[in-house]
One Martini backbone bead per residue (centre of mass of N, CA, C, O) as a GRO file, in nm:
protein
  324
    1UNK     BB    1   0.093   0.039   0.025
    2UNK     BB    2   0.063   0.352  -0.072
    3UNK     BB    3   0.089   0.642   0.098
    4UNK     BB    4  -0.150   0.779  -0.138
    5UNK     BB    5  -0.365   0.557  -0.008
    6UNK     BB    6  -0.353   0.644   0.307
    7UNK     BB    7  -0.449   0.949   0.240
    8UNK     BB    8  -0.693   0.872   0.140
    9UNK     BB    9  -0.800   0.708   0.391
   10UNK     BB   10  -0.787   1.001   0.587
   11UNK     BB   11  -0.932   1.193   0.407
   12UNK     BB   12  -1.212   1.091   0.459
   13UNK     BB   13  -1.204   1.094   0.766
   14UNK     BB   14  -1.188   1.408   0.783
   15UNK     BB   15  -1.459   1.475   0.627
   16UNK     BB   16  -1.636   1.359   0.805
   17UNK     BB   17  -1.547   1.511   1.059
   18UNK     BB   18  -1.673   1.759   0.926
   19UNK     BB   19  -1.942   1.722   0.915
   20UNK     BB   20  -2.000   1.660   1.238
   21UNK     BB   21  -1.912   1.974   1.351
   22UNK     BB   22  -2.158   2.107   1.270
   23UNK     BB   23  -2.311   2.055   1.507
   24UNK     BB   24  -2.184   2.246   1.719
   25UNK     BB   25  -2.227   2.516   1.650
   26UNK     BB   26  -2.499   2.588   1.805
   27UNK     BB   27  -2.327   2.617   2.085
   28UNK     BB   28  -2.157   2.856   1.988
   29UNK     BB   29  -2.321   3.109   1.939
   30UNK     BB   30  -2.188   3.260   2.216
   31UNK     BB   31  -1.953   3.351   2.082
   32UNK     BB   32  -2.097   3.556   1.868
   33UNK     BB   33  -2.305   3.675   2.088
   34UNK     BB   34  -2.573   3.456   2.121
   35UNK     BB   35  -2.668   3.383   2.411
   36UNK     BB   36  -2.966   3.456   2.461
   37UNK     BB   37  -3.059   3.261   2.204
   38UNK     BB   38  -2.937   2.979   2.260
   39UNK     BB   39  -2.928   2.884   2.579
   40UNK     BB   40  -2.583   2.922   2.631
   41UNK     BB   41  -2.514   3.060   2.874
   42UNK     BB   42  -2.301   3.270   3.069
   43UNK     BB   43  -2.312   3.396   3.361
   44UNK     BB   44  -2.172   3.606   3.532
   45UNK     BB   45  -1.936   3.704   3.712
   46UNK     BB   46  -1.893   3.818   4.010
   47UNK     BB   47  -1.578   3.845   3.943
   48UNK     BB   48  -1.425   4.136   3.770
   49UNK     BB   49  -1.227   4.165   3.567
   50UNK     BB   50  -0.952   4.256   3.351
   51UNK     BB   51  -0.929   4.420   3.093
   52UNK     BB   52  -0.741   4.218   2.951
   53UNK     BB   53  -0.964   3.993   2.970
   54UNK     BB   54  -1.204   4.113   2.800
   55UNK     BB   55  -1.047   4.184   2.550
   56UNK     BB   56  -0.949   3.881   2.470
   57UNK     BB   57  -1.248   3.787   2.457
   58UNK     BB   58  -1.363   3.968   2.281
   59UNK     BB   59  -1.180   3.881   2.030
   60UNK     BB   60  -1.234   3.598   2.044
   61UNK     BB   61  -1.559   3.624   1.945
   62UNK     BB   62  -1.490   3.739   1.701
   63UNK     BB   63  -1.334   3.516   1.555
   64UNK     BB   64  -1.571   3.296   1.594
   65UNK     BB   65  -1.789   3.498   1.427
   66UNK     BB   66  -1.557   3.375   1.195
   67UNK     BB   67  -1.438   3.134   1.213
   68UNK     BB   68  -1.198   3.120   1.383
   69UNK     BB   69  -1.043   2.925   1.602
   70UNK     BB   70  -0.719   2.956   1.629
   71UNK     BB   71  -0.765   3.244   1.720
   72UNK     BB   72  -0.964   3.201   1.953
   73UNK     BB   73  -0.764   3.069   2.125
   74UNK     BB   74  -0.569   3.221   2.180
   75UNK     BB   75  -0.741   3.472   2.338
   76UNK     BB   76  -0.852   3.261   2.540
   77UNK     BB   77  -0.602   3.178   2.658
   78UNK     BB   78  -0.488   3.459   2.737
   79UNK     BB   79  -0.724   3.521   2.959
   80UNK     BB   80  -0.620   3.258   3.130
   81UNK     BB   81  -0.375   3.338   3.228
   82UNK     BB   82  -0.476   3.621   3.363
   83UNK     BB   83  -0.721   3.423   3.464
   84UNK     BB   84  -0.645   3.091   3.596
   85UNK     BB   85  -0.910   3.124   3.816
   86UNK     BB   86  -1.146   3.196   3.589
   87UNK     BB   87  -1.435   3.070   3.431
   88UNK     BB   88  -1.462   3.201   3.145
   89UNK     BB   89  -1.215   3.124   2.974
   90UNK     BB   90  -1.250   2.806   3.029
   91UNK     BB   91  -1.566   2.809   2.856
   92UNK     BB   92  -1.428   2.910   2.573
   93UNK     BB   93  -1.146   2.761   2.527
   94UNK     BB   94  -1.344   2.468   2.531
   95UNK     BB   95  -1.543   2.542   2.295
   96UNK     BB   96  -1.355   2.636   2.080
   97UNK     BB   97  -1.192   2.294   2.096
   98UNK     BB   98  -1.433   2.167   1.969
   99UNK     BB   99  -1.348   2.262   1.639
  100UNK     BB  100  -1.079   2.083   1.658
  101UNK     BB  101  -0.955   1.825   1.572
  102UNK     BB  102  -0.830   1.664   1.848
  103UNK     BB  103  -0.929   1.842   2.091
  104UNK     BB  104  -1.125   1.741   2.276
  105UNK     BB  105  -0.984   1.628   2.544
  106UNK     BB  106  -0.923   1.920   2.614
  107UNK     BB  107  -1.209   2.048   2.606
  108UNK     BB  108  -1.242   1.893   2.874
  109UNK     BB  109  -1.083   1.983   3.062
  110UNK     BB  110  -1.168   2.306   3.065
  111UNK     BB  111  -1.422   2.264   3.114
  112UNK     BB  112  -1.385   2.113   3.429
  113UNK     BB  113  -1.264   2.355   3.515
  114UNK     BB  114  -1.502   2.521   3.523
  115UNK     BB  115  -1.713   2.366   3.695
  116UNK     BB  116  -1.534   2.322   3.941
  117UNK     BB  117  -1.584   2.707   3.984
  118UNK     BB  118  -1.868   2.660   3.829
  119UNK     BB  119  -2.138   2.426   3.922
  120UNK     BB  120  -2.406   2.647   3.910
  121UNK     BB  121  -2.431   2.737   3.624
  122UNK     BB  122  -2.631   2.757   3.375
  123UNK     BB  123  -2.421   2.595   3.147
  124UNK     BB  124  -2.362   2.318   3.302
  125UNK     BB  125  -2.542   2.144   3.137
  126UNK     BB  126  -2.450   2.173   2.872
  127UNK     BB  127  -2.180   2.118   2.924
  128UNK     BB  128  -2.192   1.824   3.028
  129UNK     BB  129  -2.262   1.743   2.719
  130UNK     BB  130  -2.000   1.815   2.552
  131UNK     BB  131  -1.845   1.629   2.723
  132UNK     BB  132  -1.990   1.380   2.583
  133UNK     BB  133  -1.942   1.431   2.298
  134UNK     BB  134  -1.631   1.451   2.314
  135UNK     BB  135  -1.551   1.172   2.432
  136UNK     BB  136  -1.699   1.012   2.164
  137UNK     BB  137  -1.553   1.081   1.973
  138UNK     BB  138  -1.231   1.018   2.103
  139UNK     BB  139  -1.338   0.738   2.079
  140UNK     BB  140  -1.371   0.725   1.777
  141UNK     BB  141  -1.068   0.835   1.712
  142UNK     BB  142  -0.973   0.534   1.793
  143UNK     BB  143  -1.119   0.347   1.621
  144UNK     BB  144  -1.031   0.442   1.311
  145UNK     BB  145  -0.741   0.403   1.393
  146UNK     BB  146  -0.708   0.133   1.427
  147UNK     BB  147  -0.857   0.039   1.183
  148UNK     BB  148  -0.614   0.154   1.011
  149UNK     BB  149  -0.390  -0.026   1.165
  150UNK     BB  150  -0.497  -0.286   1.046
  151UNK     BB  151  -0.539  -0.260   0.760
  152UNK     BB  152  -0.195  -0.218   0.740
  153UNK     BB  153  -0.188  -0.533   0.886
  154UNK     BB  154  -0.294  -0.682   0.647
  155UNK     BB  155  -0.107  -0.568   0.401
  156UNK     BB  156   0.118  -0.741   0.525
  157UNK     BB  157   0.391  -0.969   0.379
  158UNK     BB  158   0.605  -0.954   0.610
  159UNK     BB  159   0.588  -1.150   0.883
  160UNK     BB  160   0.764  -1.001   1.081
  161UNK     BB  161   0.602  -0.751   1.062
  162UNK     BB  162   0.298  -0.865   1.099
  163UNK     BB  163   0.337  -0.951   1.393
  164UNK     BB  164   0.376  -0.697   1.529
  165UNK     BB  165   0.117  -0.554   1.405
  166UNK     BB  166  -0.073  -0.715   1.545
  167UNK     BB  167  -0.003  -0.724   1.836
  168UNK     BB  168  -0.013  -0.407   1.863
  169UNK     BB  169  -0.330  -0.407   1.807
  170UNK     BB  170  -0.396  -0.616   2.062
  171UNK     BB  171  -0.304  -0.393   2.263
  172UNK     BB  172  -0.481  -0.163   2.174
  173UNK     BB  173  -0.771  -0.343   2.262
  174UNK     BB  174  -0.718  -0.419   2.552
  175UNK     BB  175  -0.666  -0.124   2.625
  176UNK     BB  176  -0.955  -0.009   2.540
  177UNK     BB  177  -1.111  -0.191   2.692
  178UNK     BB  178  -1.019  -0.101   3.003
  179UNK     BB  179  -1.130   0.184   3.003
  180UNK     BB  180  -1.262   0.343   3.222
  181UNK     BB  181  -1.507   0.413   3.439
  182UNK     BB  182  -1.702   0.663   3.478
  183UNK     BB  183  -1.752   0.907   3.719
  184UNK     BB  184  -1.971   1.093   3.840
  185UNK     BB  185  -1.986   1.439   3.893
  186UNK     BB  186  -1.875   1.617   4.150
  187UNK     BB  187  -1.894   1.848   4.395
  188UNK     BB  188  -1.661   2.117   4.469
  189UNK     BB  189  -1.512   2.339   4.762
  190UNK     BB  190  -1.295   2.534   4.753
  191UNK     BB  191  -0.973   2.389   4.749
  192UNK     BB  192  -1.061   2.174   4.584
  193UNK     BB  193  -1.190   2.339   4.321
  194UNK     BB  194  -0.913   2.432   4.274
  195UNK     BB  195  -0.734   2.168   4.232
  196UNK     BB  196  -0.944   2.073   4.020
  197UNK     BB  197  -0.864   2.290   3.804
  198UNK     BB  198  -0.548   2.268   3.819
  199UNK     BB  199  -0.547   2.026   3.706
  200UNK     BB  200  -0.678   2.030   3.447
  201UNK     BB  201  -0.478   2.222   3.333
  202UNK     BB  202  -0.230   2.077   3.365
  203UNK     BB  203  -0.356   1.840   3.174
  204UNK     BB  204  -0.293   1.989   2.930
  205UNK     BB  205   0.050   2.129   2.990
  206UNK     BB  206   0.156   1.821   2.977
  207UNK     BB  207  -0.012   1.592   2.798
  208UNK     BB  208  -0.146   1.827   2.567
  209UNK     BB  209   0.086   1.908   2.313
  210UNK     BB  210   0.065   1.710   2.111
  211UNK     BB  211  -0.006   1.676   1.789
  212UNK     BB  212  -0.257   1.509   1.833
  213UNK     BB  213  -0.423   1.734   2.010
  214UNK     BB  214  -0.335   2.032   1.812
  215UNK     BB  215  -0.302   1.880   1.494
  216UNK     BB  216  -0.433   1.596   1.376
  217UNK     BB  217  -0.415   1.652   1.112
  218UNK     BB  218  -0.147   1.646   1.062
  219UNK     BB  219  -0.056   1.386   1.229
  220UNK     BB  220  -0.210   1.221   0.984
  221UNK     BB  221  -0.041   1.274   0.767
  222UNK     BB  222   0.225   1.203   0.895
  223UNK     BB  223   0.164   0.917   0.948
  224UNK     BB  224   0.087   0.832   0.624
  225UNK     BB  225   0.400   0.893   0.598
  226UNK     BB  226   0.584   0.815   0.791
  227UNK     BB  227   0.594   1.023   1.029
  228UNK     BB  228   0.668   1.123   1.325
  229UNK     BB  229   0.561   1.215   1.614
  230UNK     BB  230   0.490   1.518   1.797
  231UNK     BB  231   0.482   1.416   2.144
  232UNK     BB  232   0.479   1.116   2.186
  233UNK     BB  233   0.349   0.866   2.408
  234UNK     BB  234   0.400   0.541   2.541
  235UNK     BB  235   0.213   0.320   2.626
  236UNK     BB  236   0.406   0.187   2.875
  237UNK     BB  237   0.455   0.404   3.087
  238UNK     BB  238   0.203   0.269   3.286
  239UNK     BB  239   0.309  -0.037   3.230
  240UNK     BB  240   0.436  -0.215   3.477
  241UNK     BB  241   0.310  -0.543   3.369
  242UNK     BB  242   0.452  -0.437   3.116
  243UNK     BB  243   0.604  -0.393   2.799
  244UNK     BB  244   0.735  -0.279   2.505
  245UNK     BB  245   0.718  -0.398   2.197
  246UNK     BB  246   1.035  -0.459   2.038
  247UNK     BB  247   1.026  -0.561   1.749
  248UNK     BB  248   1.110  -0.781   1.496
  249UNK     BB  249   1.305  -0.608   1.374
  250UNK     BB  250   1.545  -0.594   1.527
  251UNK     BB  251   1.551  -0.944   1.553
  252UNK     BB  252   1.612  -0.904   1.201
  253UNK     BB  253   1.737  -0.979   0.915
  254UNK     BB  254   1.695  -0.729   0.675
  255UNK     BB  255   1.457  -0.798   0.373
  256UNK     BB  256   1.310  -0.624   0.343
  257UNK     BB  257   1.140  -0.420   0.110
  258UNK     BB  258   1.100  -0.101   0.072
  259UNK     BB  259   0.779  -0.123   0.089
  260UNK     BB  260   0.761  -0.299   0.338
  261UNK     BB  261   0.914  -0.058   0.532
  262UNK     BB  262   0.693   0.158   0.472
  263UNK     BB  263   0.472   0.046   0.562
  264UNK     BB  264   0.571  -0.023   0.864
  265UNK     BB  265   0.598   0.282   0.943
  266UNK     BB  266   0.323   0.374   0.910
  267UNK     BB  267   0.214   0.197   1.111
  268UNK     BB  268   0.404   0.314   1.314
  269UNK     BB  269   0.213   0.628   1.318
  270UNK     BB  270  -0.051   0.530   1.343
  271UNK     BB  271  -0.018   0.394   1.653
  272UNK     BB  272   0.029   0.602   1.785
  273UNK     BB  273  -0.165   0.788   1.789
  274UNK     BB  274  -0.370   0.585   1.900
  275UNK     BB  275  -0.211   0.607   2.183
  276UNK     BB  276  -0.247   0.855   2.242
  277UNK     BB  277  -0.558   0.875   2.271
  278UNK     BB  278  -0.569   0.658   2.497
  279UNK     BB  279  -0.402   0.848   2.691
  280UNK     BB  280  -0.610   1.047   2.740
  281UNK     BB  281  -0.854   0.908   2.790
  282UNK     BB  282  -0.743   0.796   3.061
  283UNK     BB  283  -0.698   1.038   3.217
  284UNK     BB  284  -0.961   1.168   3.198
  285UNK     BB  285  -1.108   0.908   3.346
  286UNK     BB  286  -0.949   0.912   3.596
  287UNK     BB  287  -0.922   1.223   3.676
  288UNK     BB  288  -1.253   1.207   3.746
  289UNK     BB  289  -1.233   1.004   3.986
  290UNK     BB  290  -1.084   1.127   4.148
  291UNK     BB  291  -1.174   1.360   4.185
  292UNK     BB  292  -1.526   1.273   4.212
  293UNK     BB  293  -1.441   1.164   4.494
  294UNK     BB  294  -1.174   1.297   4.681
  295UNK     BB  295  -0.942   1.223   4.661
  296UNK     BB  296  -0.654   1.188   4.884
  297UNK     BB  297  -0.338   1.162   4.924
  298UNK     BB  298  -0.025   1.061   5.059
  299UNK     BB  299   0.246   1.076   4.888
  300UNK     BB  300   0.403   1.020   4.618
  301UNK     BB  301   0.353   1.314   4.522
  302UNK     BB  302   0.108   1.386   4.621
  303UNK     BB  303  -0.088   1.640   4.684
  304UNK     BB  304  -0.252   1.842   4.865
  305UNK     BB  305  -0.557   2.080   4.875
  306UNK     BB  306  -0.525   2.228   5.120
  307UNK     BB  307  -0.184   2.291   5.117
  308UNK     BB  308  -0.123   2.204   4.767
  309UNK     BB  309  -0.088   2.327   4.449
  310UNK     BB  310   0.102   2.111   4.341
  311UNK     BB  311   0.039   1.918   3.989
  312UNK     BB  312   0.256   1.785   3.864
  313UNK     BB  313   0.309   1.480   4.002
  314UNK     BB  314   0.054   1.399   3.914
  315UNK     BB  315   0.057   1.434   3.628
  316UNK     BB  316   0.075   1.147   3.415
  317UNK     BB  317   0.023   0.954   3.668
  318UNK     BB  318  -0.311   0.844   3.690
  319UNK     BB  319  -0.269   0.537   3.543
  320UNK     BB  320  -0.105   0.421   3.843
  321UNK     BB  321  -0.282   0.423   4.081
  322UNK     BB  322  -0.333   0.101   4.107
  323UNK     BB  323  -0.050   0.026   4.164
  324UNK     BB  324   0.032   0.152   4.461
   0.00000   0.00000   0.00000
């Protein structure tokens, strides 16, 4: 299979998710303006902003009205830095990073920690429709890329590499099977919210920065083509149970022909791809159960929310939780 056969394949999955967007629309009415007619009002802060938090909302809002998201994103994000744990520029810039492929998981976070900050908003059941809304799509996007992943190890006709690439798959698919059922979410006051706010956007800014992520479309032209992902995460790291699959490529005197590494490498980028998807979610997941739950853990670098605001050791470690 040559790569320009792979990136038809990839095409026709992004013109698809790009029609399935369009449904989202509706919800963003409030970037354009059209709060109170949209239905999906967000409450006034009680505390007013600083001006410059104002002003790049407001810039925010007139790029969305123009769907220009990822200009509307710099903007709202900026808002964010500006007023770190005030809710609206995480309600916008939620709302936001829905519209663009791959970004769901960000999306649920950014939400997740609005919730946090004011779980009594007039927005709340919505913002929690489209927090389910997200998660579907991003587990659709691990299902199609595996799909994708698995048709290029049936076109595999060199042995030893289609060993690797089906172990591979049948290993994405048990750990997708794994993935936790989450827990309804709970409100918390006080300190825990505000902990519970700072952890998800740390798993932001810590777990969720790479091309998988970021730029999908991207990310995916680029598996398409065999070339490596940026930013990629392997999914051995939080499995202290296994270890990551060694490939048998290392073990074998290299016989395969030009088209036969090709293919293989496509497949390695493509699989990669689909771990970003798989970790993004499992992290979501857990990391909703435990907020969720009020566990405090205490030790192994686990922060206290009475006493510690620093969430950097919890981040991208909550996958190995049963283990400890």
């Amino acid at each position: 299979m040559t790569s320009q056969k792979v990136f038809a394949m990839t095409s026709r999955y992004r013109g698809r998710y790009g029609r399935r967007l369009a449904s989202v629309l509706g919800w963003l009415l409030v970037l354009a303006g059209s709060d109170a007619q949209s239905g999906f009002a967000i409450a006034a802060s009680s505390t007013p902003l600083p001006p410059n938090v104002e002003q790049a909302l407001a810039q925010g809002k007139m790029a969305a009205s123009q769907k220009d998201w990822a200009v509307a994103i710099v903007y709202f994000d900026e808002a964010r830095r500006a007023a770190p744990l005030q809710p609206q520029p995480l309600y916008y810039l939620g709302l936001a990073e829905t519209q663009l492929p791959g970004r769901e998981l960000r999306a649920v976070a950014w939400l997740e920690a609005f919730l946090a900050l004011d779980p009594q908003n007039a927005a709340a059941a919505n913002v929690r429709h489209v927090i389910g809304e997200m998660e579907i799509r991003a587990r659709s996007n691990l299902n199609r890329v595996r799909h994708l992943a698995q048709q290029l190890a049936d076109k595999m006709d060199f042995k030893p590499y289609r060993a690797d690439a089906e172990e591979t798959v049948n290993r994405l698919s048990r750990r997708a099977d794994d993935l936790p059922s989450a827990l309804p979410q709970e409100s918390h006051e006080g300190g825990w919210a505000k902990w519970s706010a700072r952890a998800w956007i740390a798993l932001v800014e810590r777990c969720m920065k790479g091309a998988t992520f970021v730029d999908f479309d991207r990310a995916l032209s680029r598996a398409s083509d065999g070339r490596a992902l940026v930013g990629h995460r392997q999914l051995g790291h939080y499995e202290p149970d296994s270890y990551p699959v060694l490939g048998l490529r290392a073990l074998v005197t290299p016989t395969a022909t030009p088209a036969q590494e090709r293919l293989s490498d496509i497949f390695e980028s493509v699989s990669d791809l689909a771990e970003d998807i798989l970790l993004g979610l499992r992290d979501v997941l857990e990391f909703r159960n435990i907020v969720g739950k009020g566990v405090v853990l205490q030790g192994n670098g686990w922060p206290n929310p009475v006493n510690d605001w620093k969430v950097d050791a919890l981040v991208c470690h909550i996958p190995i939780l049963s283990y400890l």
